[in-house]
N, C-alpha and C positions, 0 to 999 in steps of 0.2 A: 355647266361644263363638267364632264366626266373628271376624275381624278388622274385617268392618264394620258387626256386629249392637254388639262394643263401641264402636267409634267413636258409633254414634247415641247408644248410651246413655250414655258418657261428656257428648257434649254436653248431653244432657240431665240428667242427674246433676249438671253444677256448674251448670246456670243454677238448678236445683231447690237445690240450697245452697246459692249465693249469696243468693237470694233467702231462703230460712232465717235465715240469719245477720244480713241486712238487719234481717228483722222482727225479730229475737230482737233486738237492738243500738236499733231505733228509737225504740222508747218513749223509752230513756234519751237518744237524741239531744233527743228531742222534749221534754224536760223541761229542757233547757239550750240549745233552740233551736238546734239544729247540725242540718245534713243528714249523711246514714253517710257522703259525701266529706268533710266539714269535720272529722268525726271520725279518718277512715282519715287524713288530712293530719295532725292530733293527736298523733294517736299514734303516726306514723309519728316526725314532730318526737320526741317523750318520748324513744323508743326510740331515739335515732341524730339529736341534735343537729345542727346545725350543717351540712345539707342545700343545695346548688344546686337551683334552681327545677329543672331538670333531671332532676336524683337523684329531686326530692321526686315529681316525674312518673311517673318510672318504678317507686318504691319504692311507691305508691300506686294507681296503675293511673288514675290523672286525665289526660284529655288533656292535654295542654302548651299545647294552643289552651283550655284551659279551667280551666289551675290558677293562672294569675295572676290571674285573675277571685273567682275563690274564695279565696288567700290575700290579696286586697284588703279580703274581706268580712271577713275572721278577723284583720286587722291593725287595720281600724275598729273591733272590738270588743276592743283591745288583747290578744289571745290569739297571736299572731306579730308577728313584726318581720323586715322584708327590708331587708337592706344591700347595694349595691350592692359587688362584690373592688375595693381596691384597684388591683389589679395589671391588670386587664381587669372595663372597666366596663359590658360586655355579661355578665358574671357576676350573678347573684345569688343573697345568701345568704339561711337560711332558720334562723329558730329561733324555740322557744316562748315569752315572755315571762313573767313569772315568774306574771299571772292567770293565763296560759294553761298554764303548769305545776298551778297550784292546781287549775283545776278539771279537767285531767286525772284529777289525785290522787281529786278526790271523785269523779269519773266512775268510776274504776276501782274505789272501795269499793263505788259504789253497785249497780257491775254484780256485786260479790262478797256484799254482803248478797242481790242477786236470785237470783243464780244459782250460787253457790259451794254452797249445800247440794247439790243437784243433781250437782254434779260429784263433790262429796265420797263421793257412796252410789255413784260409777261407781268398779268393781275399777281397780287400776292395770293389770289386764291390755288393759282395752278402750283407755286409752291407747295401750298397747304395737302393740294389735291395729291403730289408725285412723292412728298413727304411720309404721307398716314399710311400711302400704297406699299412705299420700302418699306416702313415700319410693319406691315401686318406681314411682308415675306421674309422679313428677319427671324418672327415672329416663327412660321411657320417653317422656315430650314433650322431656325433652332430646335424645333421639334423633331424632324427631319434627325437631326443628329444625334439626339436624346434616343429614337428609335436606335440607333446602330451599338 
């Protein structure tokens, strides 16, 4: 394959899987009222507490012009809490609250009673296989960025 027949199809390939993943995730947003950013913001929190609006930006892929908006919305319904650092009051912190741990927790069963059978019938090989494949285009847009 040429270098710029993959480049189109790369671009096209992750918009086709994000978009995948979106719907595959939505239903379960939609039954707890969340959008997949108040989710992606969630779980990012579960995973890796104790986040600068910053971090939670970049760990998330949410604009910074659009992620205090959105953890406004996710603190009114007591699921985050932001405290401004001490030490520098242009800082702020970013964590789940313990609702917003709880319904992580059922979030994540419910997305395992959905689709954990599913996963269960894929060989560990196809893991293995969709694993080494991310890993060599990490690989490869790192370089990608090294170039710029």
């Amino acid at each position: 394959m040429e270098a710029k027949q993959f480049r189109e199809e790369l671009l096209c390939m992750t918009r086709v899987i994000q978009g995948m993943i979106s719907a595959s995730f939505a239903p379960v947003c939609r039954e707890h009222d969340l959008s997949i950013q108040q989710m992606r913001i969630l779980l990012s929190l579960l995973h890796e507490p104790g986040q600068t609006v910053g971090e939670l930006s970049d760990s998330t892929q949410v604009l910074r012009n659009n992620i205090t908006g959105v953890c406004k919305k996710l603190e009114q319904r007591d699921l985050l809490r932001r405290v401004r650092s001490d030490k520098d009051e242009r800082v702020v912190m970013v964590w789940l609250t313990r609702q917003g741990e709880d319904l992580m927790e059922q979030i994540e069963d419910e997305i395992e009673i959905r689709y954990g059978e599913i996963f269960d019938q894929e060989p560990d090989e196809t893991y293995g296989i969709i694993e080494a494949g991310m890993k060599k285009l990490c690989e490869l847009l790192e370089k990608m960025q090294e170039a710029d």
